[in-house]
TORPA-674194 format. One record per residue (C-alpha): residue number from 1; residue in three letters; z, y, x. Coordinates in nm, 2 decimals. Each point is the difference from the previous one (the first is absolute). Example, Ala and Ser with C-alpha at 12.3 -4.5 7.8 and 13.67 -1.06 7.14 Angstrom:
! TORPA-674194
R     i    aa        w        v        u
R     1   ALA     0.78    -0.45     1.23
R     2   SER    -0.07     0.34     0.14
This chain:
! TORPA-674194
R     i    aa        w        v        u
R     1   UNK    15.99     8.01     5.99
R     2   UNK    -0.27    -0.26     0.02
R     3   UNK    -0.10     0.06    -0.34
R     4   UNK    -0.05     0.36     0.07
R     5   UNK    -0.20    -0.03     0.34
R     6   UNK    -0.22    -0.25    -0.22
R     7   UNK    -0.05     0.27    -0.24
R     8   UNK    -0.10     0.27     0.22
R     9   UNK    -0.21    -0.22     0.20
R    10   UNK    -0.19    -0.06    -0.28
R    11   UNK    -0.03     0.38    -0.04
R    12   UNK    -0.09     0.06     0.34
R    13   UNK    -0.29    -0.30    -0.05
R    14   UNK    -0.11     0.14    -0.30
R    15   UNK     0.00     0.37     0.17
R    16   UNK    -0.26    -0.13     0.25
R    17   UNK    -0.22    -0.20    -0.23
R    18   UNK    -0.05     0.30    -0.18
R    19   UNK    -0.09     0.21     0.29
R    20   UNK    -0.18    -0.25     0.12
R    21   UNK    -0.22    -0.05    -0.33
R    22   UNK    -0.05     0.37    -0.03
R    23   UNK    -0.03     0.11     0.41
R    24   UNK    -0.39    -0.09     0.00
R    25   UNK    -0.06     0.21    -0.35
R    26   UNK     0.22     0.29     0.12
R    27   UNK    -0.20     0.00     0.33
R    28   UNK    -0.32    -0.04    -0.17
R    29   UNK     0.05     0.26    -0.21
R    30   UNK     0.11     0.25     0.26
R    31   UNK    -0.31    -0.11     0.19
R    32   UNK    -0.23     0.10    -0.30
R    33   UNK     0.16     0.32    -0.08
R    34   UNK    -0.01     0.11     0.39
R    35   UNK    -0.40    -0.12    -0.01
R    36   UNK    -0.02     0.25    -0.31
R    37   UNK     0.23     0.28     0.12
R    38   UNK     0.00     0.02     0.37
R    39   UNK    -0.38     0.10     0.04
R    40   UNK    -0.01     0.24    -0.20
R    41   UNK     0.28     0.18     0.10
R    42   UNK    -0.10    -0.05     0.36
R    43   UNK    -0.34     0.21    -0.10
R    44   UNK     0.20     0.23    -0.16
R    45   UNK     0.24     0.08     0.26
R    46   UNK    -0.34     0.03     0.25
R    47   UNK    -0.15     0.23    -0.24
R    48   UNK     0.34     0.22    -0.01
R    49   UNK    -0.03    -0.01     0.40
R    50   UNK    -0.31     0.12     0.03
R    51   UNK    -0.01     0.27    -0.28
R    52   UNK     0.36     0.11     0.18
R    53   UNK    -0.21     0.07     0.34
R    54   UNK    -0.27     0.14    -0.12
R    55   UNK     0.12     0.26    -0.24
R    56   UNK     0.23     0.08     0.31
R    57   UNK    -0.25     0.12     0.22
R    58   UNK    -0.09     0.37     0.03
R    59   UNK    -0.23     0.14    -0.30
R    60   UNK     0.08    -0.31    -0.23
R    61   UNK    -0.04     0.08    -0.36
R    62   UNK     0.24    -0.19    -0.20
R    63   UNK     0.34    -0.05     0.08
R    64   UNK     0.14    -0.37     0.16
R    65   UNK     0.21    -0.27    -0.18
R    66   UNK     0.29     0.17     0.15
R    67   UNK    -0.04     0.32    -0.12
R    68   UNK    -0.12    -0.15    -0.34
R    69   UNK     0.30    -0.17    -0.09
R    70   UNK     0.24     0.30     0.14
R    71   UNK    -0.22     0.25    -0.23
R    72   UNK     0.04    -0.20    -0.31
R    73   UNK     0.37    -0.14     0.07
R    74   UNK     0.13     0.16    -0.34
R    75   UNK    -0.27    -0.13    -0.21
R    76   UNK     0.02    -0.34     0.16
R    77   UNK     0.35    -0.05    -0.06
R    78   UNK     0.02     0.16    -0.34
R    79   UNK    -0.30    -0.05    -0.19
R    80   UNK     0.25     0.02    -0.30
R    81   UNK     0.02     0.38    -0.01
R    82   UNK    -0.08     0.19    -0.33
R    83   UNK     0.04     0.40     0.04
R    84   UNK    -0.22     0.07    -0.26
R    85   UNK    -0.38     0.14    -0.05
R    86   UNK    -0.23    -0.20     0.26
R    87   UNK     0.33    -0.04     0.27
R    88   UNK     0.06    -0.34     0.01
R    89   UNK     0.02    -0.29     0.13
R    90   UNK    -0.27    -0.29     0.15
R    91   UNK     0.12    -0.23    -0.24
R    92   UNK    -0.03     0.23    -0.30
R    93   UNK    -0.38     0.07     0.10
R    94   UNK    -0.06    -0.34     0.03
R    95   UNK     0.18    -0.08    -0.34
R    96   UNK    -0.23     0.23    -0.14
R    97   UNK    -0.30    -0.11     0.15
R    98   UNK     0.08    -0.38    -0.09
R    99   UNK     0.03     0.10    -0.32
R   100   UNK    -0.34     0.14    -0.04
R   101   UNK    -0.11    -0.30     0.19
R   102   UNK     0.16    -0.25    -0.26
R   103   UNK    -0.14     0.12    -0.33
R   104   UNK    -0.34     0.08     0.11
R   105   UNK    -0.02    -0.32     0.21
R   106   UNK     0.12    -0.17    -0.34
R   107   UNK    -0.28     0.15    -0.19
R   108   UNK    -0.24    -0.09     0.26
R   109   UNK     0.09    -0.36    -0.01
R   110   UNK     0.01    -0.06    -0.37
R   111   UNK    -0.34     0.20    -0.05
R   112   UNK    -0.17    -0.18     0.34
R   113   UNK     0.11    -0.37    -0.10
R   114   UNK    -0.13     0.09    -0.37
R   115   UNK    -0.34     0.12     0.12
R   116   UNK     0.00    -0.26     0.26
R   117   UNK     0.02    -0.33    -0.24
R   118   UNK    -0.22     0.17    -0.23
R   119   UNK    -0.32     0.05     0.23
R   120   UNK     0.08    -0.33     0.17
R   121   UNK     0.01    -0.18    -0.31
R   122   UNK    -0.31     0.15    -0.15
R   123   UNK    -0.33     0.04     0.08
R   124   UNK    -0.12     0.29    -0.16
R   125   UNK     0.37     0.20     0.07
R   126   UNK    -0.09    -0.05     0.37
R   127   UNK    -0.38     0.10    -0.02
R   128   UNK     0.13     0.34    -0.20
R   129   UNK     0.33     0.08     0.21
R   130   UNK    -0.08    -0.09     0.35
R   131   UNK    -0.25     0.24     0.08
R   132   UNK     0.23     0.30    -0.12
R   133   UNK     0.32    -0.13     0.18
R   134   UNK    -0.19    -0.02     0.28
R   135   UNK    -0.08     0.38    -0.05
R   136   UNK     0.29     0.14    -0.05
R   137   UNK     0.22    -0.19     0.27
R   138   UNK    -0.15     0.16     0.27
R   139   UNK     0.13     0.29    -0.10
R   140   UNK     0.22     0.17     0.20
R   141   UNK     0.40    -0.02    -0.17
R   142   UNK     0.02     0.36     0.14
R   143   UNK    -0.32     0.10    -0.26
R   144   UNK     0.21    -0.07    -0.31
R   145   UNK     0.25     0.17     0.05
R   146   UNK    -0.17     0.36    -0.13
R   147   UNK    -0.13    -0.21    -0.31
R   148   UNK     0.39    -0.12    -0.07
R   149   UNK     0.14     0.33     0.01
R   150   UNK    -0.23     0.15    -0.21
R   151   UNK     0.05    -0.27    -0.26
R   152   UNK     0.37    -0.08     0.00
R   153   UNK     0.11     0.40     0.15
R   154   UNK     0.28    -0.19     0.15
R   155   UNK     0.08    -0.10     0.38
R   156   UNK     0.19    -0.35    -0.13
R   157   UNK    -0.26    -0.16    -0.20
R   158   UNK    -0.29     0.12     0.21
R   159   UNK     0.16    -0.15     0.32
R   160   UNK     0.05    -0.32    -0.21
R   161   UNK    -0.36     0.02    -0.15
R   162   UNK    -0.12     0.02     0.38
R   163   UNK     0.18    -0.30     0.13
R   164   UNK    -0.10    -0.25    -0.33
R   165   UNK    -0.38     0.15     0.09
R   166   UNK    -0.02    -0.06     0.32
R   167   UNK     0.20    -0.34     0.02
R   168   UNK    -0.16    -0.15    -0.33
R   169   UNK    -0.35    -0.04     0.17
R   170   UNK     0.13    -0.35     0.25
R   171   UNK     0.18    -0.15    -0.28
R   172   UNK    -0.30    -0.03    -0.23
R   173   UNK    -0.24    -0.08     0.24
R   174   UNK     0.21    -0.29     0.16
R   175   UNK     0.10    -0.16    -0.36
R   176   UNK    -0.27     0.03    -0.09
R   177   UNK    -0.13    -0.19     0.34
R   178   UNK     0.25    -0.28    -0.05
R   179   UNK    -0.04    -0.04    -0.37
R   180   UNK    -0.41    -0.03     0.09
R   181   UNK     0.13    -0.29     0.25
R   182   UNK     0.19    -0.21    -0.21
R   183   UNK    -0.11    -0.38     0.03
R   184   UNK    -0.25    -0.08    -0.26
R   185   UNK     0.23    -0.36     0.01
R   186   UNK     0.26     0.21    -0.13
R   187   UNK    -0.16     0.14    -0.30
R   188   UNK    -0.05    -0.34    -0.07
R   189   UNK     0.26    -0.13    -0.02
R   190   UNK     0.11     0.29    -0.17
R   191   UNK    -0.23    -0.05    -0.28
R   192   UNK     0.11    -0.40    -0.04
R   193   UNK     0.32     0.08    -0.01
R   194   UNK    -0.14     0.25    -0.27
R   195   UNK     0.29     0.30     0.14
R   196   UNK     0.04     0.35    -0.16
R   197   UNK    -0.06     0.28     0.11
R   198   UNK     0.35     0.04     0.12
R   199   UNK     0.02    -0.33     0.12
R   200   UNK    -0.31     0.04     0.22
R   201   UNK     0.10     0.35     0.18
R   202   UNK     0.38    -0.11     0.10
R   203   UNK    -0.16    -0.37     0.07
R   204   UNK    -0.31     0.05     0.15
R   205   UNK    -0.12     0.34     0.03
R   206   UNK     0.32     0.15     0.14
R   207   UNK     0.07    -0.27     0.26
R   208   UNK    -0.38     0.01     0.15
R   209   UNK    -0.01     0.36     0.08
R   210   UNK     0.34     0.08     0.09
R   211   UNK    -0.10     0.06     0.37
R   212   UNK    -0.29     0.23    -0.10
R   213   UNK     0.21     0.19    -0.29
R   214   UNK     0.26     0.09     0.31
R   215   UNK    -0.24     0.02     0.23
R   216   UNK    -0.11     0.33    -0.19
R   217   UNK     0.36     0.10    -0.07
R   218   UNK     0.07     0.00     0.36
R   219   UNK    -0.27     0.19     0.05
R   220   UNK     0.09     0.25    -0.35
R   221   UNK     0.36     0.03     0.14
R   222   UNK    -0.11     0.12     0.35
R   223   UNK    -0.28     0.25    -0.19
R   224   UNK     0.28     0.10    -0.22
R   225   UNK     0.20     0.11     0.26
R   226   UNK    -0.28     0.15     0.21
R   227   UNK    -0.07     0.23    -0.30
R   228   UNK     0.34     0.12    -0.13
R   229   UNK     0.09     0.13     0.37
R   230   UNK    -0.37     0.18     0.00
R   231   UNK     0.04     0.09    -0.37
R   232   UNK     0.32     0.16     0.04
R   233   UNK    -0.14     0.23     0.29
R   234   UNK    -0.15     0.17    -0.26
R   235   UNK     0.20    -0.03    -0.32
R   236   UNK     0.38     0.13     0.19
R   237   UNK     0.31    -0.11    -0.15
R   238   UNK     0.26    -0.23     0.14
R   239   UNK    -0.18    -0.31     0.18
R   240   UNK    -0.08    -0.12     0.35
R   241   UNK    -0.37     0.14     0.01
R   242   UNK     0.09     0.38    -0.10
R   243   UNK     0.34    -0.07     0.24
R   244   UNK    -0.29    -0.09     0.27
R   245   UNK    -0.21     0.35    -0.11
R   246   UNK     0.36     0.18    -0.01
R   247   UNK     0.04    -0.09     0.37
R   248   UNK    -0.33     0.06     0.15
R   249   UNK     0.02     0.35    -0.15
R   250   UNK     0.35     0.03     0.13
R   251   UNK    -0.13    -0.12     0.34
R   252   UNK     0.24    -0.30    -0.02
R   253   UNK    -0.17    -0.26     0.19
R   254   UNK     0.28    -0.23     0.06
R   255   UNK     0.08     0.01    -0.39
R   256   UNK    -0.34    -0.09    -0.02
R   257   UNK    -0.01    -0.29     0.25
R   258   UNK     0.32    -0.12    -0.16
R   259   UNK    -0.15     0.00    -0.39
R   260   UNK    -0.28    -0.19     0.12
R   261   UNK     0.20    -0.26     0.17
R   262   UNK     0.16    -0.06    -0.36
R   263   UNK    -0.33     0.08    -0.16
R   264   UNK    -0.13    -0.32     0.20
R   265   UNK     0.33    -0.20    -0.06
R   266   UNK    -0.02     0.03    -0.37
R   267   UNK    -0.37    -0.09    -0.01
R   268   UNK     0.09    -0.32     0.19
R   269   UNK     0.26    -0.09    -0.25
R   270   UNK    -0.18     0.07    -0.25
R   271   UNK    -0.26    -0.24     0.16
R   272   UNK     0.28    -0.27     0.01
R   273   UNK     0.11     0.02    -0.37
R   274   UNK    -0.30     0.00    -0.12
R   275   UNK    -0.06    -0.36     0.23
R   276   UNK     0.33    -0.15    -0.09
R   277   UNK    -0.10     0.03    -0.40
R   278   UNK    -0.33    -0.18     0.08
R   279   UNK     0.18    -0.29     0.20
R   280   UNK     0.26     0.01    -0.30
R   281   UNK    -0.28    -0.03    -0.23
R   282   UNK    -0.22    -0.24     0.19
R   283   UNK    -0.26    -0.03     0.24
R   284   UNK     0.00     0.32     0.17
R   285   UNK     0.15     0.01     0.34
R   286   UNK    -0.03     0.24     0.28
R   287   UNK    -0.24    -0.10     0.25
């Protein structure tokens, strides 16, 4: 018997010297996520409030939270649904969308980081280049989109042409910023150490201008999905933009309220992956 009461003393003192080693980092951590979570959920919920009195005063316009969420029940708890044709569900519009999203974001990237190290490396690339991407970035995504069609007579790769386009113009312009900014030290070492050119863009180059290259993919990836919802207005087809267009013509406000509350969700994670990769990579972090 005394053995065993030794024993589970021992437990029990080992029980509380773990609790008590991880107690502060358990509170801690609880007190950073509430710091992060609480206020915006507490603007959020005022928001909600104030949007649920107004819109229920005589001669409101749009329809309250309330009313919202009972509207769009179905599609909020099945957004699996397929019945065919242009009858489906949220997540299917969204899938669709994303896709879009993916491979012109992907053709954005690879072109803008290209076109960026090249007029931030040379001279005469810059002098040539800049002046005509200055151009042709103000132009509206929107403006394209006749241009595409006409070219590729298909709704897919238009859309996709739009969004690499439209999201291309940040990326060059920041690497090319960041590759302009590289300490001169660096190159200097670079050239005693006498590294390739390989050596010298996954050494040097990349490293330096990490936080300007996703600096301008944050900004592509937001542009991108900015003009996919617009572009697909126009082009119909399964996606959240002509689901959007589907519902206004419909007069479906609440289906439109609720596509733009994932519209914006999707757009913020979007945001986030896009930040995780640069912390992964290095030297990016969201401020």
């Amino acid at each position: 018997m005394a053995v065993k009461t030794d024993v589970l003393n021992k437990a029990e003192l080992g029980g509380e010297s773990f609790l008590a080693a991880w107690a502060p980092r358990i509170a801690a951590g609880l007190r950073v996520a509430a710091a992060r979570v609480l206020p915006p959920l507490l603007f959020i919920a005022l928001l909600l409030g104030v949007w649920e009195i107004a819109s229920g005063r005589p001669g409101a316009t749009l329809p309250p939270p309330s009313t919202v969420v009972s509207d769009t029940w179905e599609l909020i708890v099945d957004p699996f649904f397929d019945k065919g044709g242009l009858n489906k569900g949220m997540f299917w519009h969204l899938a669709s969308s994303l896709k879009r999203v993916a491979i012109g974001f992907a053709i954005a990237a690879s072109v803008g980081i290209a076109l960026g190290v090249l007029i931030g490396q040379s001279t005469l690339a810059f002098r040539g280049l800049d002046p005509i991407f200055q151009v042709l970035r103000t132009v509206p995504p929107l403006a394209w989109l006749p241009l595409s069609l006409a070219a590729f007579r298909h709704a897919d790769p238009s859309a996709i042409f739009v969004i690499a386009i439209t999201a291309v113009w940040p990326i060059i312009l920041n690497t090319a910023v960041g590759i302009r900014n590289i300490p001169q030290d660096y190159r200097n070492v670079a050239r005693v150490l006498q590294l390739n050119g390989f050596e010298y863009f996954f050494k040097v180059m990349l490293p330096a201008t990490v936080p300007f290259m996703f600096t301008g993919l944050k900004i592509g990836i937001g542009l991108s999905w900015l003009a996919i919802v617009a572009a697909e207005m126009l082009i119909g087809g399964v996606g959240i933009g002509f689901f959007i267009w589907d519902a206004w013509n419909s007069s479906l406000i609440s289906e439109i309220i609720l596509a733009l509350v994932y519209v914006g969700l999707v757009g913020f994670m979007l945001d986030r992956i896009i930040t995780f990769v640069g912390s992964r990579i290095g030297g990016y972090s969201q401020q």
